[in-house]
C-alpha positions, 0 to 999 in steps of 0.5 A, spaced: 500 500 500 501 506 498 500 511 504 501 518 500 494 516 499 490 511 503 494 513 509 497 510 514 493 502 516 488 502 522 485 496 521 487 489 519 482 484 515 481 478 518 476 472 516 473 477 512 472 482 517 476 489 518 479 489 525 482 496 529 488 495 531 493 499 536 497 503 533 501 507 538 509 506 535 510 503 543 505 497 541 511 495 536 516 496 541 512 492 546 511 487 541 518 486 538 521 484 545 516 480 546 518 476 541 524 476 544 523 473 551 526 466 551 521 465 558 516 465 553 512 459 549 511 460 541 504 459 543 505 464 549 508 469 544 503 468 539 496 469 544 500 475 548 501 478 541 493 477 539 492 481 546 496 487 544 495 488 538 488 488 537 483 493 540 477 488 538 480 481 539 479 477 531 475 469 533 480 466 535 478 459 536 481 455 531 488 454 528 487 457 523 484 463 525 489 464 530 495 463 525 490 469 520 490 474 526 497 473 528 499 473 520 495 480 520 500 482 526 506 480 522 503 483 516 502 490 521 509 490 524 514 488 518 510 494 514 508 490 508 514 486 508 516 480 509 520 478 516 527 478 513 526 484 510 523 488 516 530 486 520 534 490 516 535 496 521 535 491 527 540 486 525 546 486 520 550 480 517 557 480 520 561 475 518 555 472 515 552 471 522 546 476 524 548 480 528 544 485 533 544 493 532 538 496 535 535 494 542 528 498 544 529 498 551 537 498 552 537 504 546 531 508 549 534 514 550 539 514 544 532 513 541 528 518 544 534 524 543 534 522 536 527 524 534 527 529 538 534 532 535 532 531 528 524 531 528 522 535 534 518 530 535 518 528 543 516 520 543 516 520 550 508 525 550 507 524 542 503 517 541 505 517 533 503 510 529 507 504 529 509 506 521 510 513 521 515 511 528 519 506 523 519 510 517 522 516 520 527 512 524 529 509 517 530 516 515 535 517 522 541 521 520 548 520 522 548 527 525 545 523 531 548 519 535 543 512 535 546 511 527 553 512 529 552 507 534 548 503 530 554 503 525 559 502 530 555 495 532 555 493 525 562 494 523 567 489 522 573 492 524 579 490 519 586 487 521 588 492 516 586 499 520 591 503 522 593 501 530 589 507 533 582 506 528 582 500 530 583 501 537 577 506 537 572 502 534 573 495 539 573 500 544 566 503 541 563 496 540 564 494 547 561 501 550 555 500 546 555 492 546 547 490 547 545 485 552 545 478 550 538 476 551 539 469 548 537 463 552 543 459 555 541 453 550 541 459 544 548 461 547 551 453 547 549 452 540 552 458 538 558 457 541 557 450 537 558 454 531 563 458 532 568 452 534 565 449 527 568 454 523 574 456 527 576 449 527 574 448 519 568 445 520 563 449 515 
């Protein structure tokens, strides 16, 4: 859809029927670590995002109805894309490995400064839609710090920089380093992995 013209979305269609939907910028954000939290069940996760996203609750009594509302969400979240697509922001192939870049909670601040430095926009009182949030973070400049930190998580720091560069991004990627929310069985097979490839294992 194009929203120069239809605007922007309010409601999603489910089983034939048009559902209103929360669209504060903050139901994203709410939603997006949910979908992070390890302590939670698929199922969990899925009927909680259901709960929050939905002003009228959609049927839900079924399988198919459940996988349709929650389609729907996904459809609301990624703006239309598809779920690889919509983590460009968020994440960054490093070493052919995604890496996280972008954390809502941890980078609150960074978020809020960002919006109100180059919008004038003060996310802390503005409840703005979840896509205008998203389309003016993807606007976001490097004369705010948030990309700068950004580029500094998804940088790969070549061996060949001089001495003093390469110094200074290590040290920025470790004051800028994210919480590591992956559970411990997340973090074993990673571990497994790594050891793979250093090994030569593939």
């Amino acid at each position: 859809m194009n929203v120069l013209i239809e605007g922007l979305p309010k409601t999603v269609t489910v089983n034939g029927s048009p559902f209103l939907l929360n669209t504060n910028f903050y139901i994203g954000i709410i939603f997006t670590e949910l979908m992070t939290d390890g302590s939670l069940t698929p199922y969990e996760k899925v009927t909680r995002a259901i709960d929050l996203w939905y002003k009228e609750k959609p049927p839900t009594e079924t399988y198919n109805e459940i996988k349709e509302a929650f389609d729907k969400i996904m459809w609301f979240y990624t703006m239309g894309e598809n779920e690889e697509e919509s983590t460009t922001n968020s994440r960054v192939r490093v070493r052919n490995r995604p890496t996280r870049i972008l954390d809502y909670e941890a980078d609150q601040a960074y978020i809020v400064s960002a919006f109100q430095q180059q919008y004038g926009i003060d996310l802390t009182v503005e409840n703005i839609h979840w896509w205008r949030f998203k389309m003016l973070f993807n606007g976001l400049t490097e004369k705010t710090k948030m990309v700068k930190i950004m580029q500094y998580r998804s940088m790969e720091i070549d061996p060949k920089m001089p001495e003093k560069q390469r110094k200074f991004y290590q040290e920025m990627k470790i004051l800028y380093a994210l919480p590591d929310k992956r559970t411990e069985e997340e973090k074993e097979r990673d571990f497994q992995e790594q050891l793979n490839i250093a090994l030569g294992g593939g």
